[in-house]
C-alpha positions as CSV (number, residue, x, y, z in Angstrom):
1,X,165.6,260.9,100.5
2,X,167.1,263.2,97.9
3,X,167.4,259.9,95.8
4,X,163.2,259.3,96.0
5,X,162.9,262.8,95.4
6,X,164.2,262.9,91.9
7,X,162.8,259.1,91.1
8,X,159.4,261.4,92.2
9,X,160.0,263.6,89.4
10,X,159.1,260.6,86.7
11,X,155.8,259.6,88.2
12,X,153.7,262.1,87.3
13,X,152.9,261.9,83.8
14,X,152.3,265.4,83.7
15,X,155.6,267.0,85.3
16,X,157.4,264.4,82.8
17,X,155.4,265.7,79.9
18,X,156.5,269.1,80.8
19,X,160.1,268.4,81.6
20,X,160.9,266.2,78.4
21,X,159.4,269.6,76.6
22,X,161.3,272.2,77.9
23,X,164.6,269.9,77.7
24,X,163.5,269.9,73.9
25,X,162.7,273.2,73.4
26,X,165.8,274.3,75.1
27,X,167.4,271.9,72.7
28,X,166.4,273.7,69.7
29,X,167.7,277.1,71.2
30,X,171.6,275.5,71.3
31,X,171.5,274.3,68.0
32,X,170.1,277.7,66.6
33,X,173.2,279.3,68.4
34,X,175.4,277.0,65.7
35,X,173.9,278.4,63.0
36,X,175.5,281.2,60.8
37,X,173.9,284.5,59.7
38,X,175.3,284.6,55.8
39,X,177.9,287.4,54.7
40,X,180.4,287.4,57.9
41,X,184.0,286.3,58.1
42,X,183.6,283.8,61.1
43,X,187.5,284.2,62.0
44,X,187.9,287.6,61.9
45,X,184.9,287.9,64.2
46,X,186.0,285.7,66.3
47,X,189.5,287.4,66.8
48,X,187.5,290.9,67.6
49,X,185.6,289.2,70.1
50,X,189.0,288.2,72.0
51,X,190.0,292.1,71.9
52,X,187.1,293.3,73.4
53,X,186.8,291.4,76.5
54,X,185.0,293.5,79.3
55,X,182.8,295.3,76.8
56,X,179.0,295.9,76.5
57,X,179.6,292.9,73.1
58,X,181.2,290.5,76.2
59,X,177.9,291.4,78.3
60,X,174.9,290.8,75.1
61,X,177.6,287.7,73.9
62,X,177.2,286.1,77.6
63,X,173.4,286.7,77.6
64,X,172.9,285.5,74.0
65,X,175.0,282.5,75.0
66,X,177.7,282.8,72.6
67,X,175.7,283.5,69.5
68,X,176.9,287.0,69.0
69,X,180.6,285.9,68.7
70,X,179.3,283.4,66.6
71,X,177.2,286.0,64.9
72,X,174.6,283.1,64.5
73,X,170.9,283.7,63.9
74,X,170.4,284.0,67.7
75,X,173.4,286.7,67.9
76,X,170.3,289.7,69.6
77,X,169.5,286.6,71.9
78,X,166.5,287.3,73.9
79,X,167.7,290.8,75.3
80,X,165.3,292.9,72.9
81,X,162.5,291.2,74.9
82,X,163.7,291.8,77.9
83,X,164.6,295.6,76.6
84,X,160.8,296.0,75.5
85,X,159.1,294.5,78.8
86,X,161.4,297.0,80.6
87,X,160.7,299.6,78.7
88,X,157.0,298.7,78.9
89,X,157.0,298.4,83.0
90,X,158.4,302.0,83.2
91,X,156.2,303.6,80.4
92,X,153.5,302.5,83.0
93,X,154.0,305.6,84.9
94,X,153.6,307.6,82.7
95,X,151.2,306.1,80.5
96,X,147.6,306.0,81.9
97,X,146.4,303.3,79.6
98,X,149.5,301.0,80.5
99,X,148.5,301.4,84.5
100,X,144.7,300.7,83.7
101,X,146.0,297.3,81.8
102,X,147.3,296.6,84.5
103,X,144.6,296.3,86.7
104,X,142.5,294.8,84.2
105,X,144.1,291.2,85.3
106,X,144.0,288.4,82.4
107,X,143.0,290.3,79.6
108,X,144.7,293.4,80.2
109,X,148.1,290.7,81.0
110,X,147.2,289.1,77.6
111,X,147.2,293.1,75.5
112,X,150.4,293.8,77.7
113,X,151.8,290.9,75.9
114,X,151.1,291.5,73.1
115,X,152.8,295.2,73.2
116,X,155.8,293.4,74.4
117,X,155.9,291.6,71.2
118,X,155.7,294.6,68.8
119,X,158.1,296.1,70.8
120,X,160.8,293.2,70.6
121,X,160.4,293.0,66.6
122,X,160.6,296.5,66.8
123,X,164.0,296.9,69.0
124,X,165.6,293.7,67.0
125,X,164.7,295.9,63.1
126,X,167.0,299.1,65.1
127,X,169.5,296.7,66.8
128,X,169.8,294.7,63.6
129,X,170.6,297.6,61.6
130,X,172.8,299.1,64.1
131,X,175.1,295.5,64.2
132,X,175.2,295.7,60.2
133,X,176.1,298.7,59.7
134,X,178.7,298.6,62.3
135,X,180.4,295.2,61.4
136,X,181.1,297.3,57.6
137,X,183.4,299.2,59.5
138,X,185.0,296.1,62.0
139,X,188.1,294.4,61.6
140,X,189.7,291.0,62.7
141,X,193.0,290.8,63.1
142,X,195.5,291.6,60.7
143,X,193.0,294.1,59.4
144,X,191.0,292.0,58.0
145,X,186.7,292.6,57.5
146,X,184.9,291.0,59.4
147,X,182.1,291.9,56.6
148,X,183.6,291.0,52.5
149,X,180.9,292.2,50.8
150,X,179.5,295.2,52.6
151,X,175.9,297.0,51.2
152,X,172.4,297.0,51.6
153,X,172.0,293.7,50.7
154,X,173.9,292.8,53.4
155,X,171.9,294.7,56.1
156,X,168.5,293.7,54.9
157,X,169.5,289.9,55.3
158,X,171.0,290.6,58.7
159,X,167.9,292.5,59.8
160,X,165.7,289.7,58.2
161,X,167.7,287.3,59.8
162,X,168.1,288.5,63.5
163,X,165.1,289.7,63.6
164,X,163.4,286.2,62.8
165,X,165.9,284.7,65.1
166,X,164.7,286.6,68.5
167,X,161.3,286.3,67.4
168,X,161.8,282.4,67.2
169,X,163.6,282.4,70.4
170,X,160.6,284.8,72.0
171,X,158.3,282.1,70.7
172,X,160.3,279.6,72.4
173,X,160.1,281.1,75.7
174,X,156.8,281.6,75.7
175,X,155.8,277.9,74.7
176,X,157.8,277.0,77.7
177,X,156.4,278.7,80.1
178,X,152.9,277.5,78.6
179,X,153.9,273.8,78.2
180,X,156.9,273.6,79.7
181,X,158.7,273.8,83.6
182,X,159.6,277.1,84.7
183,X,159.7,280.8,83.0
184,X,160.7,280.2,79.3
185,X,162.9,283.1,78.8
186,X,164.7,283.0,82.2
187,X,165.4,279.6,81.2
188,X,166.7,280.5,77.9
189,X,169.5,283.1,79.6
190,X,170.3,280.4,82.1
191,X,171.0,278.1,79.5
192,X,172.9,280.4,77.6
193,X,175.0,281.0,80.5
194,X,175.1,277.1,81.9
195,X,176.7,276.4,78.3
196,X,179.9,278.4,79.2
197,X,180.4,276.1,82.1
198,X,182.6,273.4,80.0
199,X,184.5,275.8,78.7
200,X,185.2,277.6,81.8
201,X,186.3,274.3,83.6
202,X,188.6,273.3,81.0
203,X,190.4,276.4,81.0
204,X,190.7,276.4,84.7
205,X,192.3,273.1,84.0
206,X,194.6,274.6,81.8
207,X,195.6,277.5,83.9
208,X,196.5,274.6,86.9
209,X,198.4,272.5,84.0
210,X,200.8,275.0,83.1
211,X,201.5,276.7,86.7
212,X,199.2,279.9,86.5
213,X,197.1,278.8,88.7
214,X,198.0,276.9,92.3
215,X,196.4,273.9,94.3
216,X,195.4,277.0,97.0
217,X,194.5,279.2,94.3
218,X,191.8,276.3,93.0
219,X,190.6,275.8,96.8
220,X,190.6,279.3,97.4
221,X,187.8,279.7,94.5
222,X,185.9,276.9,95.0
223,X,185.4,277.6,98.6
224,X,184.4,281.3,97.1
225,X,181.8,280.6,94.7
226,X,180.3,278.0,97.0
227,X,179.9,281.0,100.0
228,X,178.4,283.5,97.0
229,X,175.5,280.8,95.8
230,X,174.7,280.1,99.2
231,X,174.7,283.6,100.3
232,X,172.5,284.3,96.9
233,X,170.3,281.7,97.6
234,X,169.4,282.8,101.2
235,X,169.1,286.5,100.0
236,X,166.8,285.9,97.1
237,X,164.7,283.8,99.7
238,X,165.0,286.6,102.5
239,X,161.5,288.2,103.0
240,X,160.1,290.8,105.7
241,X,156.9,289.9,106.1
242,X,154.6,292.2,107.7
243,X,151.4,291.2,109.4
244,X,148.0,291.8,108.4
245,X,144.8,291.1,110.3
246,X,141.1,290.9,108.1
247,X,138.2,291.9,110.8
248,X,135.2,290.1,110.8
249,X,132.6,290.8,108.0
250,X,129.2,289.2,107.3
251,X,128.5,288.9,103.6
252,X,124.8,287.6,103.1
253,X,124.6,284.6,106.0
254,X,128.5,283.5,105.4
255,X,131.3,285.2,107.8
256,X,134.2,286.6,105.8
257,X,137.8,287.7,107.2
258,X,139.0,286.9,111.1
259,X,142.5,285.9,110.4
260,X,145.7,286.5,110.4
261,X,148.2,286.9,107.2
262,X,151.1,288.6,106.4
263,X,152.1,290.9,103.4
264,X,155.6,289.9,102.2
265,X,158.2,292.2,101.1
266,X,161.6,290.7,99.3
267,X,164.7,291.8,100.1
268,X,165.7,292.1,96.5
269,X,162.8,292.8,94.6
270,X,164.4,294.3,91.7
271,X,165.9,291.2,90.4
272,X,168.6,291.4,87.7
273,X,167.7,294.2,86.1
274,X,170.2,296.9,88.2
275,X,173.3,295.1,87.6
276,X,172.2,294.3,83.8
277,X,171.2,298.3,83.3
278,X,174.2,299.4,85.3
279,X,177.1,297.0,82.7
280,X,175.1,298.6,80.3
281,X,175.6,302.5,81.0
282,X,179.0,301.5,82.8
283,X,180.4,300.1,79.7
284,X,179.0,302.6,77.0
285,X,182.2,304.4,77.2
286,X,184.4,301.3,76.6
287,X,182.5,299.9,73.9
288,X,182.6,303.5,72.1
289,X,186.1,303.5,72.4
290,X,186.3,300.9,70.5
291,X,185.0,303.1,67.4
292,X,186.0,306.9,67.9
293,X,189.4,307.4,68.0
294,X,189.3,309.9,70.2
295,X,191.9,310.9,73.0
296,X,189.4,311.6,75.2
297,X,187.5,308.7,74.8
298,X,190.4,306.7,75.5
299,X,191.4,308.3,78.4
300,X,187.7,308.1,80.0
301,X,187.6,304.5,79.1
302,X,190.7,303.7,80.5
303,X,189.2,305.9,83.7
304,X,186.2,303.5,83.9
305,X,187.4,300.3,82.8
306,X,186.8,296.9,85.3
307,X,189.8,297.0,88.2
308,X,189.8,300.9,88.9
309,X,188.4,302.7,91.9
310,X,186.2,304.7,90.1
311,X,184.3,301.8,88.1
312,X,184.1,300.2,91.2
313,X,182.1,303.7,92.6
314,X,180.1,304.1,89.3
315,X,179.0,300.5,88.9
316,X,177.3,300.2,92.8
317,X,176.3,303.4,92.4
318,X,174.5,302.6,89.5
319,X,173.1,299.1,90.9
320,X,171.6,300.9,93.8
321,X,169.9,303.8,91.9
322,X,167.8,301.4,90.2
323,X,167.5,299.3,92.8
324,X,165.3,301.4,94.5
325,X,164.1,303.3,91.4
326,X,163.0,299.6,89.7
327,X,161.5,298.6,93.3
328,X,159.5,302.2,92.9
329,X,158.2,301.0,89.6
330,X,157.1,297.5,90.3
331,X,155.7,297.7,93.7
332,X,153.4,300.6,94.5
333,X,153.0,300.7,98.5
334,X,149.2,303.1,97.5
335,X,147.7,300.0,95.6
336,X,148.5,297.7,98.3
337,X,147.5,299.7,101.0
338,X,144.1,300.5,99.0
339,X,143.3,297.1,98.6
340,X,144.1,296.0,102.2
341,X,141.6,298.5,103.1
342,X,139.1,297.5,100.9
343,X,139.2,294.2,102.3
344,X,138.9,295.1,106.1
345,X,143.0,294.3,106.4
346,X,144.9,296.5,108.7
347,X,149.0,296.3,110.2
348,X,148.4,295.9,113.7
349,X,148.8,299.3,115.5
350,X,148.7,301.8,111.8
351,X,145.7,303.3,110.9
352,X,144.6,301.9,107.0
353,X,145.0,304.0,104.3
354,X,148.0,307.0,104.2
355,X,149.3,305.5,107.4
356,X,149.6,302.4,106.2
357,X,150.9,303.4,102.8
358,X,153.6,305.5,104.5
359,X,154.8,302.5,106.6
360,X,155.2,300.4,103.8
361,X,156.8,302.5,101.9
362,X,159.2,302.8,104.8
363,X,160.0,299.1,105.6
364,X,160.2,298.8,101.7
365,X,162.9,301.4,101.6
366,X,164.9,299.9,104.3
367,X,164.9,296.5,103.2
368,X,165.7,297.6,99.6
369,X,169.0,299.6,100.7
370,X,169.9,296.0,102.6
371,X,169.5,294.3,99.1
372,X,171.0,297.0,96.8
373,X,174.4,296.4,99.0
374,X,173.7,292.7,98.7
375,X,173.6,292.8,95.1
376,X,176.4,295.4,94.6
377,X,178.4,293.1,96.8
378,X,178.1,290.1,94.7
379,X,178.3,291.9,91.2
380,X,181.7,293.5,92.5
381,X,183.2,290.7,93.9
382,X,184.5,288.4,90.7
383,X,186.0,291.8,88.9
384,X,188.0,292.7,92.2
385,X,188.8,289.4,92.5
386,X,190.4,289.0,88.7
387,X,191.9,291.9,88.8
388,X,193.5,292.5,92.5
389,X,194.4,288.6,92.9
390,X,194.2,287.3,88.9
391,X,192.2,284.4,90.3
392,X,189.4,283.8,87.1
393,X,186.1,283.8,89.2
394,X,183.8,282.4,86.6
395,X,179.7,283.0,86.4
396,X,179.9,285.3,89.2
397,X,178.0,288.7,89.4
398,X,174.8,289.2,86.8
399,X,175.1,285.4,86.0
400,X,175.5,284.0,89.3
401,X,172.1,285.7,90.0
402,X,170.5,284.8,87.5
403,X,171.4,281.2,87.3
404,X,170.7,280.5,90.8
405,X,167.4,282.8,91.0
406,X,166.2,280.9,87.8
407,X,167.2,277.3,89.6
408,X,165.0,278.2,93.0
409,X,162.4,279.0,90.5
410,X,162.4,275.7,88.3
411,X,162.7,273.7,91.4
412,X,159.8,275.5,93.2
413,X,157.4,274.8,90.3
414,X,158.2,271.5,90.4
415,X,158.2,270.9,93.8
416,X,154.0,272.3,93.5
417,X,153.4,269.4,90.7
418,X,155.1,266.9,93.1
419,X,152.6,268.0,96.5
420,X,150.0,268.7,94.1
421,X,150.2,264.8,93.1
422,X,151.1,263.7,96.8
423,X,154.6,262.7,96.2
424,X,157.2,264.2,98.9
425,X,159.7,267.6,97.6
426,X,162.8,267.7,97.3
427,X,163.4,268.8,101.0
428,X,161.5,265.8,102.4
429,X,157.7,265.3,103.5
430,X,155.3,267.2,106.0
431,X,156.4,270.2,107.7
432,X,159.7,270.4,106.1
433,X,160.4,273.7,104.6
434,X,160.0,274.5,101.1
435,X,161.3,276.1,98.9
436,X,160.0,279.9,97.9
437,X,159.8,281.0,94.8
438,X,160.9,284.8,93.8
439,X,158.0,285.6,92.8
């Protein structure tokens, strides 16, 4: 079955089309992530990239997918744009224009878009000049620059450069999401991070070669990160779905409404974006310890660094926080409520309107608590693991969920083209279950 299922995915002309294109766009993005940005001592970057392992720069290098070590024309990778839509979603509060777009559906998507843009090329001129400047002041080792020629005419290529490098990879996302499989710039990130893999198998090879690593060390993990994707995958999928009746309405002579739906709520609807803020604010100190050579810098680094009690504290508390504080930005339990009401929906036993808005808000709440643990759970697990039993748990936490959350997407989108063109899923034919997307 699973054999027809994948011979299905070639005979529709127009899921091929749009496979073969993102395969080829995604093609273009690895061979980018070879190419240099001019003025840098490759080796001496590379040796200050192996000294600051479990940094914010070993975070960016794993979403960039090696380009920053590299310091190729990717090196900002596609994290500007996520920076800018984030910063975007929560300037929506605040911003009454920003909440009208909103509900202004295509076109207001289509201006949204386009603010996301400025605000990427934006980000990548700062970040660009911030990476210049401070590669002057780097060194390899041996103490040697990372930069030779250090100036202005330096920076202004590398701000030219990486600048036009996330722009191109923006680009790249978005024309495969329009004319590709799946979301562009999710895919992008999962690549990045599916491009370690050979790397990390061969040095789990090597740790078994020389005696670091045992036969029940190897079992042990396997068995491990087979338990965390499955338990991923049914958590992303998890949904509380509350049920909505419409009443009967007459519209004209046509009868409207007189069923049954239900409105559901993920268990993680945050996503990614807690554990990726969290590393972020959680490894500031480290990372500027790496520059000011202060006592107290060191010791507060040292304080938070991964394998300690209190980064373990500080990083779920962090994930949880915005959790619930990214879950209060994106879903607004008023708006739904409002619009229930406005189409003659009700929850079965709450009055619509406040009531209803109230009771959302608290199922929303509880469920949300349920997936902050979740999440904290997973993210924590591969650091106590390295450092309590030195077994190397590779692409666990933040890339874990994003590489399986972007997989159950893909495969949902192309299980729609398949029933769209009346060729069975990959889960088999009729009333087998499909697969949900996370959307």
């Amino acid at each position: 079955m699973i054999e027809n299922s994948y011979q299905n995915l070639f005979k529709l002309p127009e899921l091929k089309r749009k496979i073969f294109i993102t395969l080829a766009l995604l093609f273009v993005y690895r061979i980018g992530i070879h190419v240099p940005t001019p003025g840098v001592n490759g080796e001496a970057l590379a040796s200050f990239f192996a000294a600051a392992e479990g940094t914010l720069f070993s975070m960016f290098n794993m979403f960039s997918g090696g380009a920053l070590e590299r310091f190729s024309i990717f090196a900002l990778g596609i994290m500007p744009y996520i920076s800018a839509s984030i910063i975007l979603e929560l300037m929506t509060v605040v911003v009454p224009h920003l909440a009208q777009l909103k509900k202004e559906g295509d076109a207001g998507r289509k201006k949204k878009t386009q603010y996301t843009r400025y605000g990427t090329v934006i980000l990548s001129i700062i970040q660009g000049f911030g990476i210049s400047v401070g590669l002057e002041s780097m060194t390899g080792a041996g103490n040697v620059p990372i930069v030779p020629y250090p100036g202005w005419a330096f920076r202004l290529i590398t701000i030219i450069t990486l600048t036009a490098g996330t722009s191109f990879i923006m680009w790249l996302g978005e024309q495969i999401t329009e004319r590709g499989i799946g979301n562009g710039i999710s895919l992008i990130i999962f690549a990045g991070i599916v491009a370690n893999m050979p790397s990390a198998m061969i040095n789990t090879v090597r740790l078994m070669t020389t005696g670091e690593m045992g036969v029940f060390a190897i079992i042990i993990l396997i068995i491990l990160m087979v338990a965390v994707i499955a338990a991923i995958i049914y958590m992303e999928q998890a949904q509380r779905r509350i049920p909505v009746h419409y009443a009967k309405r007459v519209v004209g002579r046509k009868m409207y409404g007189g069923q049954t739906s239900h409105l559901p709520l993920k268990i993680n609807t945050a996503g990614v974006i807690p554990p990726i803020f969290a590393s972020s604010i959680i490894m500031f100190p480290t990372t500027l310890a790496q520059f000011i050579n202060i006592p107290i810098m060191k010791t507060v680094a040292a304080m938070f660094s991964p394998g300690t009690i209190w980064y373990y504290l500080l990083y779920v508390g962090f994930i949880i926080f915005f959790c619930f504080f990214y879950t209060a930005v994106q879903f607004n339990p008023e708006d739904v409520a409002e619009n229930m009401k406005k189409n003659g929906g009700y929850i079965p036993g709450i009055r619509p309107g406040k009531r209803t808005s109230e009771y959302i808000d608290r199922v929303l709440t509880r469920i949300t608590l349920g997936g902050a643990l979740y999440v904290s759970a997973v993210c924590v697990l591969p650091t106590f693991l390295m450092s309590k039993f030195n077994i190397p748990f590779y692409f666990g936490g933040t890339a874990l969920l994003i590489v399986v959350g972007v997989a159950i997407d893909t495969i949902s989108q192309i299980e729609s083209h398949l029933i769209t063109g009346n060729y069975e899923g990959f889960l088999g034919r009729g009333g087998t279950k499909r697969i949900k997307g996370r959307s």
